[in-house]
N, C-alpha and C positions, 0 to 999 in steps of 0.2 A: 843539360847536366852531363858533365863526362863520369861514364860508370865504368869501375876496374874491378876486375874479380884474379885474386890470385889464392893460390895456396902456400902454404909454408908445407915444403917434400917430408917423405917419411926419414930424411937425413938430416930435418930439423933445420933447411935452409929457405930463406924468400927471396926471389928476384926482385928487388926493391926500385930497380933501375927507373920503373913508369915514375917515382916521386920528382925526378928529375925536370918532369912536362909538367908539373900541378901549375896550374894559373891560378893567383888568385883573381882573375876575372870572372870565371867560371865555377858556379855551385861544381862540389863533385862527390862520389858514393864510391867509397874503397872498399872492399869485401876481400876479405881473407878467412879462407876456410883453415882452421888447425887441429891438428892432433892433441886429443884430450894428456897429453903429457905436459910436466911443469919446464919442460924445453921448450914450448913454445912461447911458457908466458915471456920468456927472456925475449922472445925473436920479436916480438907484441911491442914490450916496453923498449927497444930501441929504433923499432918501427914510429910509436910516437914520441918519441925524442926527435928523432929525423921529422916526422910532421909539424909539431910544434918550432924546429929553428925553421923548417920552411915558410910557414906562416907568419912569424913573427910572432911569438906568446913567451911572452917575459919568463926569465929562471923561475922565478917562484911557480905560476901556473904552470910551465911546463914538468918540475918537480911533483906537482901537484896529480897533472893526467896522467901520468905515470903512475902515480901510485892507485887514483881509480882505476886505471886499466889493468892494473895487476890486479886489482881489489876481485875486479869483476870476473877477470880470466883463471883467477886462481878460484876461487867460489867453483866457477863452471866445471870446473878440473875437480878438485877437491870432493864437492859435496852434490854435482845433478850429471858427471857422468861416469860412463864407466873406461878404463884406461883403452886406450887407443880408440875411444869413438871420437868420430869427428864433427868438430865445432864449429863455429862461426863469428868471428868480428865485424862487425860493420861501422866505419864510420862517413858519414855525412857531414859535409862542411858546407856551407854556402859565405858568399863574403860581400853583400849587401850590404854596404856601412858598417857594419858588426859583423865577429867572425863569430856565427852560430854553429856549433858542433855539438853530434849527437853522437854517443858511442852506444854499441849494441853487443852484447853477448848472445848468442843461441845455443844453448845445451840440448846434448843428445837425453834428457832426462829419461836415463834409463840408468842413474843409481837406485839403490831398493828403498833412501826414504826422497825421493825425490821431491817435489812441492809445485803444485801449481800456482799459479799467479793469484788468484786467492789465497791460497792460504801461508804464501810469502806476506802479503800486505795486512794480515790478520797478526801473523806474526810480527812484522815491522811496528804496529799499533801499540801489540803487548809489548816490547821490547821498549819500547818509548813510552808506557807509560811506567811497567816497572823499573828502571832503572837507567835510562840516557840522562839524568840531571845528577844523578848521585854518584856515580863510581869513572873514573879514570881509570878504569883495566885497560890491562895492555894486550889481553888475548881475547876470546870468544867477546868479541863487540858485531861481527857478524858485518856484514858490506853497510850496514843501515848507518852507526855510530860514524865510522868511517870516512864515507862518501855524502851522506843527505846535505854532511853541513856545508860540505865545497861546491854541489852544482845547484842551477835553479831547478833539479825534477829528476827526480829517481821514479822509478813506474818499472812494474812489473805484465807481462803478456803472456797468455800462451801460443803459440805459434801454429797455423796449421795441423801442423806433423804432431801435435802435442810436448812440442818441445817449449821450455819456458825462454824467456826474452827478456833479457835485464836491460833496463836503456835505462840514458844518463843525458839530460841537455844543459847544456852552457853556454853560455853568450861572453862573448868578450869585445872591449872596440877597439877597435883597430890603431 
């Protein structure tokens, strides 16, 4: 597996050049750590534009990772940290007949109402059973309304360090 670890700088920039070398013969784990600012989600979502034409993932789906990646990155931002702590992306691809990708957020969960991985998933429950069949809101739908119904698995972790971990899997063929 080729693993890359970069960062997006405090100037809001990524050396994106390693995408150049992606094989799709070889599984790979891209790790980008970013600044809990909504500058980053930008640097995120062109980062997977650029992923998705490298791989081949049709307009629609790549429209698509996009918008869960912003889904995910703006959430971490927004509501599990606090402004300038630092974050973490990861994704996983492997291309074994199928292109399998897993996208990961890791928040610094040190917002004051932050949520552990329980009671994200308790919350996700209630939120599905009061109200995902009845209402078309365009706002407070939460990553769950969102994202559940585009990948096969939303799951929530807590991390070591106590930080929470939003992953997303999807399968696509080739």
């Amino acid at each position: 597996m080729n693993k890359i670890h970069v960062n997006i700088s405090n100037e809001f920039l990524l050396d994106d050049a390693f995408l150049e070398n992606i094989s799709l013969k070889e599984d790979i784990e891209i790790t980008i750590d970013f600044i809990s600012d909504f500058k980053s989600a930008k640097i995120l979502r062109d980062f997977i534009s650029f992923f998705s034409d490298k791989i081949v993932i049709d307009n629609i789906w790549k429209s698509r990772l996009i918008l869960i990646t912003d889904e995910l990155i703006n959430n971490s931002i927004e509501y599990w940290s606090e402004s300038w702590d630092l974050n973490c992306f990861k994704l996983n691809a492997s291309f074994l007949g199928w292109i399998n990708l897993n996208i990961e957020v890791i928040d610094s969960w040190r917002w004051k109402d932050s949520k552990t991985s329980k009671e994200m998933i308790l919350l996700r429950n209630k939120k599905k059973l009061n109200w995902f069949h009845k209402n078309n809101w365009i706002r407070g739908r939460w990553l769950f309304m969102i994202i559940e119904k585009l990948v096969d698995e939303l799951y929530f972790k807590d991390s070591d360090k106590w930080w929470l971990i939003v992953w997303i899997k999807k399968k696509f063929e080739k």
